[in-house]
C-alpha positions as CSV (number, residue, x, y, z in Angstrom):
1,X,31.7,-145.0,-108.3
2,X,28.5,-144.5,-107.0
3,X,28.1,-148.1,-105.8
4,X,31.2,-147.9,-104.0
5,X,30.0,-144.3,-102.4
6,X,26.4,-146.1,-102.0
7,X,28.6,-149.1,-99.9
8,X,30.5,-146.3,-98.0
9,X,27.2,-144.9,-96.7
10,X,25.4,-147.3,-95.7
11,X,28.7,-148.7,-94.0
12,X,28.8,-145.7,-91.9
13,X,25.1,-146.1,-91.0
14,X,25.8,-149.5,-89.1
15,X,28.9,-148.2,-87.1
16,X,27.2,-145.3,-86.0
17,X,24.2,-147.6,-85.0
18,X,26.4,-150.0,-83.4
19,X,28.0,-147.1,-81.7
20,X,25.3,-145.5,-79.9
21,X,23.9,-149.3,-79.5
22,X,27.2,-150.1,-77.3
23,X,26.8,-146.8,-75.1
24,X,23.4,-147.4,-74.3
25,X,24.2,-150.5,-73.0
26,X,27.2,-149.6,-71.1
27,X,24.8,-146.4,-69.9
28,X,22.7,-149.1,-69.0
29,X,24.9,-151.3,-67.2
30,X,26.0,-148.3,-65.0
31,X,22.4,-147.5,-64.4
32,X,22.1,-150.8,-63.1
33,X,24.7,-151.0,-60.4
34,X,22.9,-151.0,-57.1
35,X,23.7,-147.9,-55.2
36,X,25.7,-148.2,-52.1
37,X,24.2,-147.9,-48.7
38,X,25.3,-145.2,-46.2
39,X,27.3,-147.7,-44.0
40,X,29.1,-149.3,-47.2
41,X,30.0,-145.3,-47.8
42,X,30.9,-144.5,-44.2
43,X,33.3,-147.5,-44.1
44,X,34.8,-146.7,-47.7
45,X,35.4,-143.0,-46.1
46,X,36.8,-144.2,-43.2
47,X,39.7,-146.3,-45.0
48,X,40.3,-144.0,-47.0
49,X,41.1,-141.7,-43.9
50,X,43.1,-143.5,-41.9
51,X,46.1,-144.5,-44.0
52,X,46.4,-140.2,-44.5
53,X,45.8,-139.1,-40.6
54,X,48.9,-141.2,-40.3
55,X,50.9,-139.8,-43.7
56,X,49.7,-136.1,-42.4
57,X,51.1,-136.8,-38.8
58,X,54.2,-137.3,-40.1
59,X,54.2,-135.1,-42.8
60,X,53.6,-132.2,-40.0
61,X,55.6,-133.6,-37.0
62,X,59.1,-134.4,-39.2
63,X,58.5,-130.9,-41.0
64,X,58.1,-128.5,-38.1
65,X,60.6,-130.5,-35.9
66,X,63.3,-130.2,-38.5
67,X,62.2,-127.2,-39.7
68,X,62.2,-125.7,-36.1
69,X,65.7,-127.3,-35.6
70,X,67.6,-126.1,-38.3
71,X,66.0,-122.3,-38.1
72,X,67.6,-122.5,-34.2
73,X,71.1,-123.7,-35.5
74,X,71.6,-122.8,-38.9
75,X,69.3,-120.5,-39.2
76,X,70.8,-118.1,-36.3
77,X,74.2,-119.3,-37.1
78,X,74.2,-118.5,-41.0
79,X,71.5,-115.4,-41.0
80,X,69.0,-118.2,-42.3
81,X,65.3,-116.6,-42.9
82,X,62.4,-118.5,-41.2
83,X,60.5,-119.2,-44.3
84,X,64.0,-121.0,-45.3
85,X,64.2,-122.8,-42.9
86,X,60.9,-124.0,-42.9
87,X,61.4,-124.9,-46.5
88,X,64.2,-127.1,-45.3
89,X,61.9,-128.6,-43.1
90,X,59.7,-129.4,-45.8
91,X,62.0,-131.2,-48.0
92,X,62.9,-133.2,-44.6
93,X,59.0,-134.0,-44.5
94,X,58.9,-135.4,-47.8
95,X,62.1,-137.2,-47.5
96,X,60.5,-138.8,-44.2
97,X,56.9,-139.4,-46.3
98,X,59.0,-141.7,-48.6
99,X,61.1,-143.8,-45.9
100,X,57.7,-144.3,-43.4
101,X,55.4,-144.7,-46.5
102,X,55.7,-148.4,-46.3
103,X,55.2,-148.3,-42.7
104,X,52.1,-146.6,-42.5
105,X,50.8,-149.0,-44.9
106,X,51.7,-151.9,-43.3
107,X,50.3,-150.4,-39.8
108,X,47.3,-149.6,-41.3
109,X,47.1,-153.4,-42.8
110,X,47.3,-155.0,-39.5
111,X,44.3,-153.0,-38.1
112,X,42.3,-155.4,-40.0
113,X,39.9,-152.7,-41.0
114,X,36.3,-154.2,-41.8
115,X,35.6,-154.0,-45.5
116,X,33.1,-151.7,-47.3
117,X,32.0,-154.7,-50.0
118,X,31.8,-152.1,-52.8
119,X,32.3,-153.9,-56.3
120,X,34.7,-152.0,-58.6
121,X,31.2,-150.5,-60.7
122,X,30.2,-149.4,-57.3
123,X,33.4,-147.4,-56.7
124,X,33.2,-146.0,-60.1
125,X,30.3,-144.0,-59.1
126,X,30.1,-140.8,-58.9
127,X,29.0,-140.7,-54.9
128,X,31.5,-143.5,-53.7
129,X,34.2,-141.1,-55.0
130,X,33.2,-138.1,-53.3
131,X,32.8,-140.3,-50.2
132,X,36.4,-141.3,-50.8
133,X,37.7,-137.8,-51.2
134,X,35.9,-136.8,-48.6
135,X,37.3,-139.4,-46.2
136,X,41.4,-138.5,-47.6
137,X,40.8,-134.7,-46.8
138,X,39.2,-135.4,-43.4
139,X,42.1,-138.3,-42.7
140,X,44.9,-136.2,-43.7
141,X,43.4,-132.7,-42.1
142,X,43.6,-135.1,-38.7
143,X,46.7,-136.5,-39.1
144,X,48.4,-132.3,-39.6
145,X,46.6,-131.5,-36.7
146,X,47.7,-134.2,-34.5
147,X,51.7,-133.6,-36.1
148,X,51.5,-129.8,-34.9
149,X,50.8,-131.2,-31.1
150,X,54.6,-130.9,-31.0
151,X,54.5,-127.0,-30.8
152,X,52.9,-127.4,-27.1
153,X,56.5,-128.7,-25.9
154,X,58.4,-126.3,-28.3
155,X,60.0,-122.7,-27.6
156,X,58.8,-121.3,-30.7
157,X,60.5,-118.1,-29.9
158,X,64.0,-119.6,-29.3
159,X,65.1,-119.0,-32.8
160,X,64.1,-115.0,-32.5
161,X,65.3,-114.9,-29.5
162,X,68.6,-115.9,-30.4
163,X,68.7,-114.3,-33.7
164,X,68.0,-110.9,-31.8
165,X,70.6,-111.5,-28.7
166,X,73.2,-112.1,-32.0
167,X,72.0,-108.9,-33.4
168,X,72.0,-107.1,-30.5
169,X,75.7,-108.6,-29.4
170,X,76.9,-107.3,-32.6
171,X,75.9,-104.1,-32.2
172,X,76.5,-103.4,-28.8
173,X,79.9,-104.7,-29.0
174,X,81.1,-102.4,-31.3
175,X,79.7,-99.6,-29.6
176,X,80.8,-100.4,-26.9
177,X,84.2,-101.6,-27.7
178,X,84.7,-98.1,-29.5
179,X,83.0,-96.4,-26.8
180,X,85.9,-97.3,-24.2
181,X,88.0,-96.1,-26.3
182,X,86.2,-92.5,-26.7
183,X,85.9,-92.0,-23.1
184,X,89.7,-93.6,-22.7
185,X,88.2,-95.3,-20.0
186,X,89.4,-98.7,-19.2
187,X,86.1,-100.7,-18.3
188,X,82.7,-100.3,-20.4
189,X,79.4,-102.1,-19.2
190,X,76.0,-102.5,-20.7
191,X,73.8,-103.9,-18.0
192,X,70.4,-105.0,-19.5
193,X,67.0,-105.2,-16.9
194,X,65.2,-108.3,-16.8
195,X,62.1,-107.2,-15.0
196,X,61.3,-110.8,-14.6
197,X,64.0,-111.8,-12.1
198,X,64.5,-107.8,-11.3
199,X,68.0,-108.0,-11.9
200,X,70.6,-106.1,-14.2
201,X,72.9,-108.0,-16.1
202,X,75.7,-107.5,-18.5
203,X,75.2,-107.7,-21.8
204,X,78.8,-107.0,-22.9
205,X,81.4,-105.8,-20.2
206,X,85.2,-104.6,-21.9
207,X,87.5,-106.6,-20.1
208,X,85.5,-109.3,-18.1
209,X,84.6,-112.9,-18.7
210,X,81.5,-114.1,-18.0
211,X,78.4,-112.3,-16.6
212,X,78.1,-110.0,-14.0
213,X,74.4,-109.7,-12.2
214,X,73.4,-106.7,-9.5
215,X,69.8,-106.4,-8.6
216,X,68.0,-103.6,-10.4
217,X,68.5,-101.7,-7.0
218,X,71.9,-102.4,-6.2
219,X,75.0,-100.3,-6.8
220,X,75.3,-97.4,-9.3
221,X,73.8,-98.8,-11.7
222,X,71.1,-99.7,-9.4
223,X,70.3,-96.6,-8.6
224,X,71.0,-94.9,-12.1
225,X,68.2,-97.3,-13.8
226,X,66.2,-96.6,-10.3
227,X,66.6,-92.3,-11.0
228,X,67.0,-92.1,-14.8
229,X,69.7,-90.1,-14.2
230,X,73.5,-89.7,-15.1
231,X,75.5,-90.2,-12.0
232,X,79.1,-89.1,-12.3
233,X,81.2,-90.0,-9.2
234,X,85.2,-89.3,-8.9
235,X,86.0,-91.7,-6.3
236,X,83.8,-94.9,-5.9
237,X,84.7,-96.2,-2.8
238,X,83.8,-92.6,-1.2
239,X,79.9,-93.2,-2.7
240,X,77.5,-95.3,-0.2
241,X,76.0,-96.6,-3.0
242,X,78.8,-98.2,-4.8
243,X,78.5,-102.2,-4.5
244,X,82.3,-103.1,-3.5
245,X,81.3,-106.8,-3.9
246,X,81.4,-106.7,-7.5
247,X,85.2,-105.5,-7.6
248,X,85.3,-108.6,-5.4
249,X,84.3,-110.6,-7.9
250,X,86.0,-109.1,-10.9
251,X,89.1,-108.7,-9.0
252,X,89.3,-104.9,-10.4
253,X,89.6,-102.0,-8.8
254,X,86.9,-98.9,-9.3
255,X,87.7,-95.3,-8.8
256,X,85.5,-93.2,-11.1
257,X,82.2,-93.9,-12.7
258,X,80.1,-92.4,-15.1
259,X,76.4,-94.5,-15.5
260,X,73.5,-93.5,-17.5
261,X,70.3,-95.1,-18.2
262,X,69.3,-96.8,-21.6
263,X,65.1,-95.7,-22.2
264,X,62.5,-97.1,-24.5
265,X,60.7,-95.0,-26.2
266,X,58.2,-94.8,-24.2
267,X,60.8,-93.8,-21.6
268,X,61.0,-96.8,-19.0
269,X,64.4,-97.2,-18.2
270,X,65.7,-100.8,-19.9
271,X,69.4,-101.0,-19.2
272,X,72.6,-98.9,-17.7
273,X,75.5,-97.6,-19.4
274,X,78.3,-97.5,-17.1
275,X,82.0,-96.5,-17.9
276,X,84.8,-96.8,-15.3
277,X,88.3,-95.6,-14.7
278,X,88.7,-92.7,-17.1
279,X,92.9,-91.9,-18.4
280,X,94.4,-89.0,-18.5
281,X,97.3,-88.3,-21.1
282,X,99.7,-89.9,-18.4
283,X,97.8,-92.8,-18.0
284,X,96.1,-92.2,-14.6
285,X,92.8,-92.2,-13.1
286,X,90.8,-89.5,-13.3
287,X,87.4,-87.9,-13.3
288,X,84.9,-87.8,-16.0
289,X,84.2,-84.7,-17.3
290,X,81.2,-82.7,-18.8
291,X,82.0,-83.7,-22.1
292,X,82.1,-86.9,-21.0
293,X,78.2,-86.7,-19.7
294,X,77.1,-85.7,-23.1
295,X,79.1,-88.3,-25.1
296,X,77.3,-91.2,-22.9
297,X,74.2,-89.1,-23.4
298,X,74.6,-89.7,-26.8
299,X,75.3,-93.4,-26.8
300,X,72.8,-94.0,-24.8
301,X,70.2,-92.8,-27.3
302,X,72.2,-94.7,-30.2
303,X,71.6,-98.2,-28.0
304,X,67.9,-97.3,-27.6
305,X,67.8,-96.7,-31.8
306,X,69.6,-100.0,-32.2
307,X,66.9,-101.8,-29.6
308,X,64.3,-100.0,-31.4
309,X,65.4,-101.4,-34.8
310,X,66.1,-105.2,-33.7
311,X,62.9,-105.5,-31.7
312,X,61.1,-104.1,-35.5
């Protein structure tokens, strides 16, 4: 027994010496691989960026193209989030990365790039692999920069845009479809101001196809959005300001009126309210009354909520 433990011991003594023999020498062989020189590293960084500046230009384009896409359709169509859509977008990306990834590669073959020369012990080390790195995050960084040049040609705002005039359709439909019916008149218009072109235009008219356009001047509701006033008038065609043109148009035929002006909150006058042709319990035209004023006061301040609430 104790030859056999005497054996086992001095056993152990040779593998441990051959052990630490066989790292020292591979220690040594590392120690001797001649370092690279800065161009060898340079050119070793810069293949290893250009093969991602093209994988991160495509990553970026497909993703925000898609993803900008299908927040516009989808997204205003279905009640889609942004962030879901953009998630879409991402998926669309990496479906893209695949399919191209043997494109790139090849493209990036045929530039014939000049070689760094590095032996596999020289990229082992611990400098050529930061080079490396270094030259992937500065490749791909490029390439995602170059793939978001696509926003300079996009409406980025379309999709909220859209999503709002939805919202805002919605609501002012209703009220304005129930409205009629309140003041059992038998036109309601919401005219909205765009200050750009300095025109009003209908945002949802009872009873009309299509939309109707006035300068912000023009007509009742020209001057309503121009005093900030109510303006109640019995016979239209008796008031100088009444636009005749637009029954013209419309083909309909406008005896009494009631407008008031839609405020911000900071009290700039944004839009008109205007009701036409108000029934009485036989069915004809009549005038509206002062309950009618405050009823389209009130609606009027429910529209400017509702703006409020959409615009966040």
């Amino acid at each position: 027994m104790q030859s056999l433990a005497l054996r086992s011991h001095h056993f152990g003594r040779r593998l441990s010496i051959r052990l630490k023999s066989s790292v020292a020498a591979a220690s040594k062989k590392k120690d001797d691989v001649i370092l690279p020189t800065k161009e060898q590293l340079h050119m070793l960084a810069y293949r290893a960026a250009i093969p991602m500046v093209g994988f991160g230009f495509m990553d970026n384009l497909v993703m925000i193209t898609a993803g900008e896409a299908i927040d516009s359709t989808l997204g205003v169509a279905l009640g889609i989030s942004t962030m879901t859509a953009a998630g879409f977008g991402q998926c669309c990306s990496d479906v893209a990365g695949n399919l191209s990834g043997g494109t790139v590669d090849a493209a990036v073959t045929r530039m014939k790039l000049q070689h760094h020369g590095l032996s596999e012990n020289q990229l082992d080390l611990k400098i050529s692999r930061m080079y490396k790195l270094l030259g992937a995050c500065v490749g791909v960084v490029t390439g995602c920069l170059l793939g978001m040049s696509c926003l300079l040609f996009m409406d980025t705002d379309k999709a909220d845009r859209a999503r709002k005039a939805k919202e805002l359709k919605s609501i002012f439909d209703h009220i304005m479809t129930e409205g009629r019916a309140l003041f059992n008149a038998d036109r309601a218009t919401l005219f909205m101001l765009d200050e750009e072109k300095h025109e009003l235009w209908s945002q949802i008219a009872t009873g009309t196809k299509g939309i109707i356009k006035v300068h912000e001047d023009e007509g009742i509701a020209g001057a309503c959005l121009q005093s900030g006033k109510i303006i109640n008038i019995e016979n239209a065609y008796d008031d100088k300001r009444f636009n005749q043109e637009v029954d013209g148009v419309t083909g309909f035929t406008t005896k009494s009126v009631l407008a008031i002006s839609v405020k911000n909150e900071t009290g700039k006058c944004i839009g008109v309210i205007q009701m036409l042709n108000k029934k009485d319990k036989d069915d004809k035209v009549t005038s509206f009354g002062i309950d009618d004023e405050k009823l389209i006061s009130m609606m009027a301040n429910h529209v400017t909520s509702f703006i409020k609430i959409v615009d966040g």
